[in-house]
C-alpha positions as CSV (number, residue, x, y, z in Angstrom):
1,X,-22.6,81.3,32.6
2,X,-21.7,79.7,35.7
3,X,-25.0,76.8,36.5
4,X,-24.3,76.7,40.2
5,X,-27.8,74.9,40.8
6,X,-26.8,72.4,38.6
7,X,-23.4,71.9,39.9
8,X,-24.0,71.7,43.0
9,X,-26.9,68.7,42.2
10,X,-24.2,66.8,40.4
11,X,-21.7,67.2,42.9
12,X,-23.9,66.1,45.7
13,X,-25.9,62.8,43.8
14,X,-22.1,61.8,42.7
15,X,-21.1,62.2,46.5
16,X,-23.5,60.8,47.9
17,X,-24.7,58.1,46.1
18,X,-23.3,54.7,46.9
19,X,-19.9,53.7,46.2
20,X,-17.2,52.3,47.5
21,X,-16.2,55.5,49.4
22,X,-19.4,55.6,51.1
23,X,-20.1,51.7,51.5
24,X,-17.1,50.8,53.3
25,X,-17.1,54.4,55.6
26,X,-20.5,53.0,56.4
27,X,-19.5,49.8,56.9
28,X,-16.8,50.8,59.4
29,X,-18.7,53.0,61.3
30,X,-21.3,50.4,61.6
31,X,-19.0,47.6,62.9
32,X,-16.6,49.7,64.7
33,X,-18.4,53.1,65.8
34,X,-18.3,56.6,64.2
35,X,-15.2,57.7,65.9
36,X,-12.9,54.5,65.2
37,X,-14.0,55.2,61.4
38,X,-12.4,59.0,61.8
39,X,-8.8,57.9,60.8
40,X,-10.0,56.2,57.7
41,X,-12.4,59.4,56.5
42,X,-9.5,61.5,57.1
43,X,-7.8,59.2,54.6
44,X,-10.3,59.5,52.2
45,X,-10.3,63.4,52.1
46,X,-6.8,63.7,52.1
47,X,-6.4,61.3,49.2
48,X,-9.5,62.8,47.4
49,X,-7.7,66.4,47.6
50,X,-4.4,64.9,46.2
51,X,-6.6,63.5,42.9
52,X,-9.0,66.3,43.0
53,X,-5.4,68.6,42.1
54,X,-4.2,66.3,39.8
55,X,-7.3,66.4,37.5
56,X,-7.9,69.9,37.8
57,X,-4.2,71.1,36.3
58,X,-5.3,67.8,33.5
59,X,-8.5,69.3,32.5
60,X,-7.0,72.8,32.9
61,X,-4.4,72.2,30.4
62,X,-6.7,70.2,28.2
63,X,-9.0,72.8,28.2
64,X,-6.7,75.5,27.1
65,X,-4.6,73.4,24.4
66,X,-7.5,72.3,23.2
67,X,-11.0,74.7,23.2
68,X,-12.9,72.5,20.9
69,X,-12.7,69.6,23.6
70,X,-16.0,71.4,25.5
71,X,-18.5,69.7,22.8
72,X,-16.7,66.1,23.8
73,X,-16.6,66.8,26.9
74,X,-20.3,67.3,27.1
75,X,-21.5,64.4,25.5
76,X,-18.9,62.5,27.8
77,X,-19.9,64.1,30.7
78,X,-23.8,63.7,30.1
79,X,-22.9,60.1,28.9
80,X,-21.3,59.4,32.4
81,X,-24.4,61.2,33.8
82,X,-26.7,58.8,32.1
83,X,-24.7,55.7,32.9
84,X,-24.8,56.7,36.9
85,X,-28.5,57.2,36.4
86,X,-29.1,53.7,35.3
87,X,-26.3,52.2,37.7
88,X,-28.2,53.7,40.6
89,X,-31.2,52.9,39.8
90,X,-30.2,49.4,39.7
91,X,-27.9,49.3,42.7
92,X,-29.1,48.0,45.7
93,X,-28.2,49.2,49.5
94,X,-26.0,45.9,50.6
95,X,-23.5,46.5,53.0
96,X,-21.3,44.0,54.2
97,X,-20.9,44.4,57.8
98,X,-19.2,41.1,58.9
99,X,-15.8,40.9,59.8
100,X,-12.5,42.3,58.7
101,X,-10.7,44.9,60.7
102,X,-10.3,48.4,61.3
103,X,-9.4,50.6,57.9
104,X,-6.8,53.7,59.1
105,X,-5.7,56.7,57.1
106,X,-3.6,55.1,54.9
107,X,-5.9,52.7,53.5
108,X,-8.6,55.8,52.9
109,X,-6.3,57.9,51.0
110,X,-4.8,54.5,48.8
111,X,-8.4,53.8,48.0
112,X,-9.0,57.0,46.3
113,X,-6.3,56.1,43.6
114,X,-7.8,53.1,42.5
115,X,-11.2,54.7,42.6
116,X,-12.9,55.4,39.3
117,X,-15.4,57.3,40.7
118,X,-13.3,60.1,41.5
119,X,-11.6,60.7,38.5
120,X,-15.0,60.7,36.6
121,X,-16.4,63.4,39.2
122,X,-13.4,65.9,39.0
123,X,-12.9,65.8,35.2
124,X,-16.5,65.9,34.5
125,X,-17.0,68.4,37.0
126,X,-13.9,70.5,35.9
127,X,-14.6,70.3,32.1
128,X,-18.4,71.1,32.3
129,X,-19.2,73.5,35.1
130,X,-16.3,75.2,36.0
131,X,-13.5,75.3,33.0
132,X,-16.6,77.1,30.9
133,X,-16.6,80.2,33.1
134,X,-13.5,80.2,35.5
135,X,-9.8,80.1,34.1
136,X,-7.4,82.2,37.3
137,X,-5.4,79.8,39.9
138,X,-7.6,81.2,42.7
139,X,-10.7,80.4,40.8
140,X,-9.4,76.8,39.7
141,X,-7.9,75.9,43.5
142,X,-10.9,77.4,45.4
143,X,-13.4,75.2,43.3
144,X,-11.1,72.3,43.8
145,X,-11.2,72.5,47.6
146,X,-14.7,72.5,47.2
147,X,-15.0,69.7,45.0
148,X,-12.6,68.1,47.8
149,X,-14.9,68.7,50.2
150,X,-18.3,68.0,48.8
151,X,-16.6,64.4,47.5
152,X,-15.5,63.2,50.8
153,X,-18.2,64.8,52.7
154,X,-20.2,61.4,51.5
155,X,-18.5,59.3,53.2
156,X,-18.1,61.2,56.6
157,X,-22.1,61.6,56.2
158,X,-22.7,57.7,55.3
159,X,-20.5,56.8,58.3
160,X,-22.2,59.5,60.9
161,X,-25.3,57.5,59.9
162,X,-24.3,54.3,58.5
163,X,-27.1,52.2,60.9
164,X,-29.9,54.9,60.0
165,X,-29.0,55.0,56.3
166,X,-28.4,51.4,56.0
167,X,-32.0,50.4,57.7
168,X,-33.5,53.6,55.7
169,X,-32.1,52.2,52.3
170,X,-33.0,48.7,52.9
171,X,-36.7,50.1,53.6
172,X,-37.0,52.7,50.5
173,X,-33.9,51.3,48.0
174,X,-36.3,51.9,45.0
175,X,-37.9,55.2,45.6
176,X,-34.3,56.8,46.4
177,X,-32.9,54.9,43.8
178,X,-35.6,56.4,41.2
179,X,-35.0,60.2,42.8
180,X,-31.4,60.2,42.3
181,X,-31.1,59.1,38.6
182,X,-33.7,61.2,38.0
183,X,-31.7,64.3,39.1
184,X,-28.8,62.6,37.3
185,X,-30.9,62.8,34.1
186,X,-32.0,66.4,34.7
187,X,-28.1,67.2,35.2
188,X,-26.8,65.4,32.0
189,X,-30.0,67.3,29.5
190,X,-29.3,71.0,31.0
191,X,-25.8,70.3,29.9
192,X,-27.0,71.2,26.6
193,X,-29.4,73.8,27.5
């Protein structure tokens, strides 16, 4: 059975928690304006689809050589889960703001690479919530789209209101901090439900 609630909480906590998607589209959009930060967003989706395919046709094939896979999956995937809990609710809201120069498209798809984050959150997502239930191409390349989109919609929201998050975050750090590992924690226990 298909936990859309669920998904859907994971895949927005993971997107739009801090990281260094959504720190540095905030920190562009702070320095240089929403629009000049456009290019570099762009980037970010675009790069974020290219490794969104790339670890759907892994856990795909994983899945299907290897059925038995779900169990570790899970208790990887609700590890992970846990370990984001605790690192945001240790993680503060800093944002450097000083300096540096404009990021373009190319640097916002390169980043996504290198980005750990990414991986973790289209495997996870892939292996728990979606492989269980869905198996056709149009099933597996719709939900990646989405995925896509939910990922890099972060960062376009963190740099539509990087000044307002950034003073909001600096107010209430804790308290937001507390309500998104909580859901975290919800989302790694219904995993075995």
């Amino acid at each position: 059975m298909f936990r859309l609630y669920d998904f859907l909480i994971y895949c927005f906590i993971t997107a739009y928690t801090p990281g260094a998607n959504n720190l540095l589209s905030m920190s562009n959009a702070i320095r240089l304006g929403f629009r000049r930060s456009i290019r570099f967003n762009l980037g970010i989706l675009a790069g974020f689809a290219v490794v969104m395919s790339v670890c759907t046709v892994f856990s795909a094939t994983l899945y299907s050589f290897l059925p038995k896979v779900k169990m570790v999956m899970q208790i990887l995937g609700a590890a992970y889960m846990l370990y984001l809990a605790w690192k945001v609710w240790k993680s503060s809201a800093e944002v450097n703001t000083e300096g540096g120069k404009e990021a373009g498209f190319i640097s916002g798809m390169v980043l996504q690479f290198i980005n750990p984050k990414i991986y973790i959150y289209a495997i996870t997502a892939m292996s728990l919530y979606i492989l269980p239930v869905y198996h056709s191409g149009t099933a597996l390349t719709g939900f990646t789209a989405v995925l896509s989109l939910i990922g890099a919609s972060g960062s376009f929201i963190w740099a539509l209101f990087g000044a307002a998050f950034c003073k909001f975050f600096s107010r209430h750090t804790k308290l937001v901090n507390a309500v998104m590992a909580l859901l975290l924690i919800y989302c790694a226990v219904s995993l075995f439900l």
